[in-house]
Structures are given as C-alpha cells and as structure tokens.
C-alpha positions as CSV (number, residue, x, y, z in Angstrom):
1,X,0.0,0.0,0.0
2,X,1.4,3.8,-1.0
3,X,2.3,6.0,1.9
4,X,-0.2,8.1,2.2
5,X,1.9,11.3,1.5
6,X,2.9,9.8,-2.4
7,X,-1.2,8.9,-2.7
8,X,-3.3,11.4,-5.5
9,X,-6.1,13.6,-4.3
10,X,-8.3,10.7,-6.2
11,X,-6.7,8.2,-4.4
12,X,-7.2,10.0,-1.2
13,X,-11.1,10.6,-2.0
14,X,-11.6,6.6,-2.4
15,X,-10.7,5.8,0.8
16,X,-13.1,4.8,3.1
17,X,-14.0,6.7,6.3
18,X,-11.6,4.1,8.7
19,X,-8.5,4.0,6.5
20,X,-8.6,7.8,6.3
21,X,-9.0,8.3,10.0
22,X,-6.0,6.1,11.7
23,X,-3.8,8.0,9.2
24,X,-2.1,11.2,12.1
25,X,-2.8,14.5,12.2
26,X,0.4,15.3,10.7
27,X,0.5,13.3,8.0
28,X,-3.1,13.9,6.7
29,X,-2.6,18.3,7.1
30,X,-6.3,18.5,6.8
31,X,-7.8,21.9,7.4
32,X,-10.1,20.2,10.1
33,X,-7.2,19.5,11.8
34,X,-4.8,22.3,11.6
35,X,-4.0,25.1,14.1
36,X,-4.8,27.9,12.1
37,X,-8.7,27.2,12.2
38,X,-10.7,28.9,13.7
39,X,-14.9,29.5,14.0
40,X,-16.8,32.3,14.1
41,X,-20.7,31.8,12.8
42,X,-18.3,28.4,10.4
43,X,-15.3,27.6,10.0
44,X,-12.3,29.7,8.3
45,X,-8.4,29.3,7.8
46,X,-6.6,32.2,9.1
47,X,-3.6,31.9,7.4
48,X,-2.7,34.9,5.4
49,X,-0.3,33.1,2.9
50,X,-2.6,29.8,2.6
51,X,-5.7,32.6,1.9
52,X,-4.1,34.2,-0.7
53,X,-2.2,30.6,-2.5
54,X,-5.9,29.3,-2.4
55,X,-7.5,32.3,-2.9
56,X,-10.0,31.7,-0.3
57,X,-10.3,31.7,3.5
58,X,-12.8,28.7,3.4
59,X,-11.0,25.2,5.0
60,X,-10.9,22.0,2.8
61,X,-7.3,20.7,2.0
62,X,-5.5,18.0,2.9
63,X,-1.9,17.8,2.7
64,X,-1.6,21.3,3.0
65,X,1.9,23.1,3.1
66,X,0.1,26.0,5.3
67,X,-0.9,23.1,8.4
68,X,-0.2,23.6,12.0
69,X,-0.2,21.4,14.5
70,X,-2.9,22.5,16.7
C-alpha cells in the first residue's frame, strides 16, 4: 500500500472513512485539523499566505503546506 503522502487527491477521495481516519494529524494536514482554524458563525483558515495561495479563506485541504499542529 502507498504511503499516504505519495497517494493522489483521487486516491485519497476513495478511501473509506476508517482507513482515512487512523492516518495522524500530521501526516493527513487536513484543514479540520490544523492550528490555524478557527470558528466564528463556520469555519475559516486564518492563514494569510494559505488565503491568498488558495484564494479563499474557506478550510478543505488535505496535505496542506500552510498546516499547524494545533
């Protein structure tokens, strides 16, 4: 099986719920888990550089190169 930092966004979106949630924090960089998250009325990224690479404030990456731990 590919380590899951060499795996392709499709390959990512196949897997199924379990396989996708043993893999750590730090390894998967999802928004959902990342340190610059915040809420206010949702959810936003409040990373300045990851805002302006992605062009919006709105969390849904995985493997990002912005991630924290939180």
């Amino acid at each position: 099986m590919k380590k899951f930092n060499e795996m392709t966004q499709n390959e990512i979106n196949t897997m199924s719920e379990e396989d996708f949630k043993v893999i750590p924090p730090d390894e998967r960089r999802s928004c959902y888990d990342c340190g610059h998250l915040k809420s206010a009325l949702s959810w936003w990224c409040t990373n300045k550089e990851a805002q302006k690479v992605r062009g919006t404030s709105l969390p849904g990456c995985i493997k990002c190169t912005f991630w924290k731990h939180s």
